[in-house]
N, C-alpha and C positions, 0 to 999 in steps of 0.2 A: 861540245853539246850533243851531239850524235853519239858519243861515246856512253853520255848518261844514259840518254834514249834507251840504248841497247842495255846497257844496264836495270832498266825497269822492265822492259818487256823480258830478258829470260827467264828472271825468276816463276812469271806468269807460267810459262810455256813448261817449266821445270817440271810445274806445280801442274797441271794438267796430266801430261806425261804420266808422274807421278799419281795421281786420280784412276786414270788409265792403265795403271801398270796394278795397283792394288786390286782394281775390281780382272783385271782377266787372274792374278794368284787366284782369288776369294773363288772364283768360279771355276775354274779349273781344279782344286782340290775338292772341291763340291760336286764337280764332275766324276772327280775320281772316285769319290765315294759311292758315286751311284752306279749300282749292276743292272746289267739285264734286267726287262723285266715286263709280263704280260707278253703283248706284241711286240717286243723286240725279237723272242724267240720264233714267232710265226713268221718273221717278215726276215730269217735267216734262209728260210729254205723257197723254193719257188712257188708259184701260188698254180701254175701249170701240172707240175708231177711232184713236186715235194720232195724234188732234190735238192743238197745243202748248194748254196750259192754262194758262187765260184771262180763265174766267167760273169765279165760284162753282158755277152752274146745268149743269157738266160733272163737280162731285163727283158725285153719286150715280149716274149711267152708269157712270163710270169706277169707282168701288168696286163698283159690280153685277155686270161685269167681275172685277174684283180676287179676289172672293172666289169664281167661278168659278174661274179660274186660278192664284189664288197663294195666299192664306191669308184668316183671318178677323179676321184684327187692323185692321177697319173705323174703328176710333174712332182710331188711332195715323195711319193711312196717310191717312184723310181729311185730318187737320191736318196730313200733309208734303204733300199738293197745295196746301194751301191756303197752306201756308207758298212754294210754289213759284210762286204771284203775284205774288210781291214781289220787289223788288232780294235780292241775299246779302247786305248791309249789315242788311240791315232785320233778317234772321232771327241774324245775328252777336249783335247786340244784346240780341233778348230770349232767346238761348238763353243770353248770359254773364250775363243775370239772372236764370235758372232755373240756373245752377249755386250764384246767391249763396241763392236760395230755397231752393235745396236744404239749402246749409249752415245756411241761418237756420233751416229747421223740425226739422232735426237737434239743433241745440244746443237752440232750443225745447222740442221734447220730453225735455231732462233739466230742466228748471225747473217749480220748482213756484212758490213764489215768492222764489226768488230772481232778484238780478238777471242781466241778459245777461253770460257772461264771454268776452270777448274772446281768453284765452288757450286757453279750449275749444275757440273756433270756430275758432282758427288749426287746432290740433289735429287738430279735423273734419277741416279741408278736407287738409292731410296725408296723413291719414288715406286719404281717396278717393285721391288724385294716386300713394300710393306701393304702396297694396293694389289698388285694382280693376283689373280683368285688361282687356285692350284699352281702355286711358283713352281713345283717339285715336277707335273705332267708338263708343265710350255718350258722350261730352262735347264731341266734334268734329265727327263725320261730319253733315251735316244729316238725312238720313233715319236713321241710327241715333240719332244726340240724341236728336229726337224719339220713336221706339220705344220708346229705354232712359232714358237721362237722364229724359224727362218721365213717363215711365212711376211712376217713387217721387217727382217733383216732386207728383203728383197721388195717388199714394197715403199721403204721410203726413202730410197734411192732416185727411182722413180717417179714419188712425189715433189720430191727436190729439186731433180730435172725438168718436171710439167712445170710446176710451178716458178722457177728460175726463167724457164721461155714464157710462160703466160703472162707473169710479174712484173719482169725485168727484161724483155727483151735480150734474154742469151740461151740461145738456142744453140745445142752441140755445133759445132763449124764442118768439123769434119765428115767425111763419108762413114766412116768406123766408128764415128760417136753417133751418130743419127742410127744405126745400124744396131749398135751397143744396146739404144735405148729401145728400137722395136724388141730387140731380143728383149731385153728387160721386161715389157710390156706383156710378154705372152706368158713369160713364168712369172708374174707376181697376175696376171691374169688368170691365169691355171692353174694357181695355187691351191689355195683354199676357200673353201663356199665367201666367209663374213669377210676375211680378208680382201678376199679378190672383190669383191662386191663393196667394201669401202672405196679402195682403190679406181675403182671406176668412179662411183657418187664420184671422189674430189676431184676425176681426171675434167669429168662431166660441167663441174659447177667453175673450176680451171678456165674451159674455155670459154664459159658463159659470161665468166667473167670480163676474159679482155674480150671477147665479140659485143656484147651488149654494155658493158660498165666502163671498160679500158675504151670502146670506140676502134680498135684496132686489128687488123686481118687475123686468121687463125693461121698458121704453116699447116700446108699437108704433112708434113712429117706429123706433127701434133695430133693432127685427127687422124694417122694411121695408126700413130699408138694407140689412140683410144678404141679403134676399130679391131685390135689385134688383141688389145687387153679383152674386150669384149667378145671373140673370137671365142679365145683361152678362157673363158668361163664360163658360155654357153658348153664348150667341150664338157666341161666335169660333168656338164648335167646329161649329157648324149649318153654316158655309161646306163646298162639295165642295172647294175648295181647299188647307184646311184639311186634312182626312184624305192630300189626294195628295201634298203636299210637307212637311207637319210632323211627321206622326204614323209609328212604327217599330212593324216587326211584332213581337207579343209572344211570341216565341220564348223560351227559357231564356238560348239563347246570349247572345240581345241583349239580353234583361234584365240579366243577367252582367254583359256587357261596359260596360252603360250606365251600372251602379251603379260601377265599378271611374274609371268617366269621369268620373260625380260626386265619389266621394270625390278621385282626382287633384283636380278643380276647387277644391275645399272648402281643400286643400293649400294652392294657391297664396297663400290669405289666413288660413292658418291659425294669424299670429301674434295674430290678432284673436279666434280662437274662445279661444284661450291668456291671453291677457288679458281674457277674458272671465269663464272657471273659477276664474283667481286672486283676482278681485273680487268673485266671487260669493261666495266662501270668506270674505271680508274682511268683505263687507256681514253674510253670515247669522250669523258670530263673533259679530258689532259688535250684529246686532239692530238693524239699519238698517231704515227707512221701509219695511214689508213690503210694501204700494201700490206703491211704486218699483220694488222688487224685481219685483213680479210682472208691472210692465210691461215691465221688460227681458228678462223669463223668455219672456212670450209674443212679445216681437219677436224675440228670439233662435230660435222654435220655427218663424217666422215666416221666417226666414231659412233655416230646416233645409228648408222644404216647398219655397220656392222654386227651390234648389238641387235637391233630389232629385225635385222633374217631371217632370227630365230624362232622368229612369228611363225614360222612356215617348214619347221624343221619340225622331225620328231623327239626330237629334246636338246637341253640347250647345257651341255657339259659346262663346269666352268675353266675349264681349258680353251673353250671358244670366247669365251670374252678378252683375247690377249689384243687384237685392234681394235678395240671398244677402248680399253685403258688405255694402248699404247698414245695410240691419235689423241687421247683426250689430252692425256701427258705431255704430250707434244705440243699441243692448243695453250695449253697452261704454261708449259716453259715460253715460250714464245713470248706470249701478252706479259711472262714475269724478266722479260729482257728486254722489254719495251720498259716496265716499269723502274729498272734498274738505270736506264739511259735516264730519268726524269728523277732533275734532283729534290723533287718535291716528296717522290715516292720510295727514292732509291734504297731508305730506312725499310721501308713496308718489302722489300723484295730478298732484299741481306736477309731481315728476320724470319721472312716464310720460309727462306732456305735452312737455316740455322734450326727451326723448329724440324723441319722437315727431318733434317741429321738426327737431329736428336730422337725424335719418335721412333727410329729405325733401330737404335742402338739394342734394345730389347728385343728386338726380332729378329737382329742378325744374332744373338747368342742361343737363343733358342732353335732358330731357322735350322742351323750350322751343328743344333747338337743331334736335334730330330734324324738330320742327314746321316750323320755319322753312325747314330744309334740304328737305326735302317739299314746301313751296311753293314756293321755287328748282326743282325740277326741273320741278313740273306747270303752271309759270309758262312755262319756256321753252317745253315741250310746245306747251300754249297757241298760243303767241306763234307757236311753226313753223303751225302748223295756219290760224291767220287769215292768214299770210304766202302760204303756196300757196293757199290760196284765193282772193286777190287776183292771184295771178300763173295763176291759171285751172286751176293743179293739184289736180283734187278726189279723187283719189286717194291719201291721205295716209300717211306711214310715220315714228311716231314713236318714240322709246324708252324703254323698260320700263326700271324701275328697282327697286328693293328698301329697305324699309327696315330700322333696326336695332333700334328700340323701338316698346314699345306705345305711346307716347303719337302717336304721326302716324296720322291715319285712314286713310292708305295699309295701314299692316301690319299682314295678315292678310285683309287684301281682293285682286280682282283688281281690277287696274289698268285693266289693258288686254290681251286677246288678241293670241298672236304668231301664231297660224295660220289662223284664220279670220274676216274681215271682217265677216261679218254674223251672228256669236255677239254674246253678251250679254257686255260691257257697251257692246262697238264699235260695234252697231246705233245703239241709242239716243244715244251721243256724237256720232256722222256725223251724223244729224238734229238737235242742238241745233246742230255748231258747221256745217251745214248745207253738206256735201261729200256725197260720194259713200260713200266708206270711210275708214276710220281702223284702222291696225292696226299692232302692234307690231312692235317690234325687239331 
């Protein structure tokens, strides 16, 4: 009988695995495809003297700089220098395993104990590929990955931990895991503005929970994380960089205008808030697992704060809406693993998944080709650019091009300047690929 057992559970586990092993190939050659590009090249040399970067021992010059000049997102920007040491093979790599990390703590967080389902996690990553708004700037770009992608890579680890102790009563045992999670706390704190600011909302409504709903004590470990996360994000805003390039005046007008930018943004992914309200409907009927529920309630709310930040931002990329989707994504997986436990519903959860696959399939062929076609162009670019260099012409003229979808980290970025040589991004590209000028056509 035990023997059967094991026999039904590996296939499951195969088949996961399996899930898991296709989406880091699919992303990792998708990584591979993408070059350089924009502020990858700036964030090669220091931001102190504009030397190429070399040594560890040139981060903190260079970010001291940084947050003079450009913002306070010190813990994000640090790890794209540091990633900027290495070959682009090296960061290909473990960026296509922080998209698979991504999807493993997603599907994680709808398990209580049940096992891994493979169909979910197809689902997940779906999910990401056909909803989040600029896939090519948050999964691609190497300075945007790391700002956005690693930004929820590191936050719902986190979230899993808070809410594992606020939930469930399991709080790390050990000194190195309570220690683990402060640290945790300050870099998904520190991160990034909507991130780190979701992050907090659900650490917030966490404990609110078990203090005033649960009836039950808070651990100070708990509310040091929350105090540290909170710490780590008041920090970003300390930067004078910070107020000069991120932050919009609080007029009526631009409050107005900015809420009308978020709700459009909210739109784009708004079949998810939609499947969100219908499950929730299903779960509270059914008198499903209120614990579950309430975790997807507060990642959902968690989702709401990230998104409308941007109330108070000077504009709202859609590169910043990656934990507005992710959390909601999350919200939604949850409540659709509740409804897979209930055999009433469990039709309704197979299908939405199965639907979900399938609506994907057309936008992984096109996603994948856009990709490709994007490195064909900035290949040949490339390739002119070392050619005159060697033929002693350092004054170089290459050409612009455009792309058609979000998934190429090209579109929606600039390229390249067509009129002035020594504007950003042209500056910093002449000094990697080490000419004089470089500018469009």
């Amino acid at each position: 009988m035990k023997k059967t057992n094991n026999l039904k559970v590996m296939p499951q586990d195969k088949w996961y695995a399996f899930v898991l092993a296709v989406i880091f190939l699919l992303m990792l050659g998708c990584n591979f495809l993408t070059k350089y590009i924009t502020d990858d090249f700036r964030y090669m040399f220091s931001f102190a003297d504009w030397s190429r970067m070399e040594h560890l021992s040139q981060i903190i010059p260079s970010m001291a700089a940084h947050a003079k000049s450009m913002n306070g997102r010190l813990t994000a920007h640090s790890l794209v220098q540091v990633s900027m040491l290495f070959p682009a093979w090296a960061f290909d790599i473990v960026n296509a395993f922080m998209c698979v990390w991504l999807v493993w703590w997603i599907e994680r967080l709808t398990r209580q104990e049940q096992k891994a389902n493979p169909l979910l996690a197809a689902a997940v990553f779906c999910g990401i590929w056909v909803f989040l708004p600029a896939f090519g700037q948050v999964m691609l770009w190497q300075d945007g990955a790391i700002n956005y992608l690693w930004s929820v890579c590191f936050a719902l680890p986190l979230l899993y931990l808070t809410a594992r102790a606020c939930l469930y009563d399991t709080l790390p045992r050990t000194a190195c895991g309570k220690l683990g999670m402060l640290v945790l706390s300050y870099i998904a704190g520190s991160y990034l503005e909507s991130t780190s600011l979701a992050v907090i909302v659900c650490m917030v409504l966490f404990l609110a929970v078990r203090r005033f709903y649960l009836k039950k004590p808070v651990s100070r470990w708990l509310f040091a994380a929350l105090v540290i996360a909170a710490i780590g994000y008041v920090g970003i805003y300390l930067a004078p960089g910070q107020w000069q390039n991120k932050s919009s005046g609080l007029s009526l007008t631009s409050l107005i205008n900015n809420m009308v930018a978020a709700v459009n943004m909210y739109r784009q992914f708004g079949a998810l808030a939609v499947v969100f309200a219908v499950l929730m409907v299903v779960c509270l009927t059914e008198r499903a697992d209120t614990t579950r529920i309430l975790l997807a309630g507060i990642l959902a709310c968690g989702s709401l704060a990230a998104n409308f930040i941007h109330i108070a931002a000077a504009a709202y990329p859609e590169r910043g809406a990656v934990a507005a989707v992710i959390l909601l994504l999350t919200a939604d997986a949850i409540l659709l693993q509740l409804t897979l436990s209930n055999i009433r519903f469990r039709v309704l959860g197979i299908s939405l998944m199965v639907v979900m696959l399938l609506v994907s399939v057309p936008a992984l062929f096109s996603g994948t080709r856009t990709i490709a076609v994007t490195y064909l162009r900035m290949q040949s670019n490339e390739r002119y650019i070392y050619q005159c260099r060697e033929q002693g012409i350092l004054d170089v003229e290459i050409a612009q091009f455009h792309t058609d979808t979000k998934y190429s980290a090209a579109d929606g970025l600039k390229y390249i300047d067509t009129e002035d040589p020594t504007s950003w991004p042209n500056d910093s590209m002449a000094k990697y690929y080490e000419v004089n000028s470089i500018i469009g056509k």
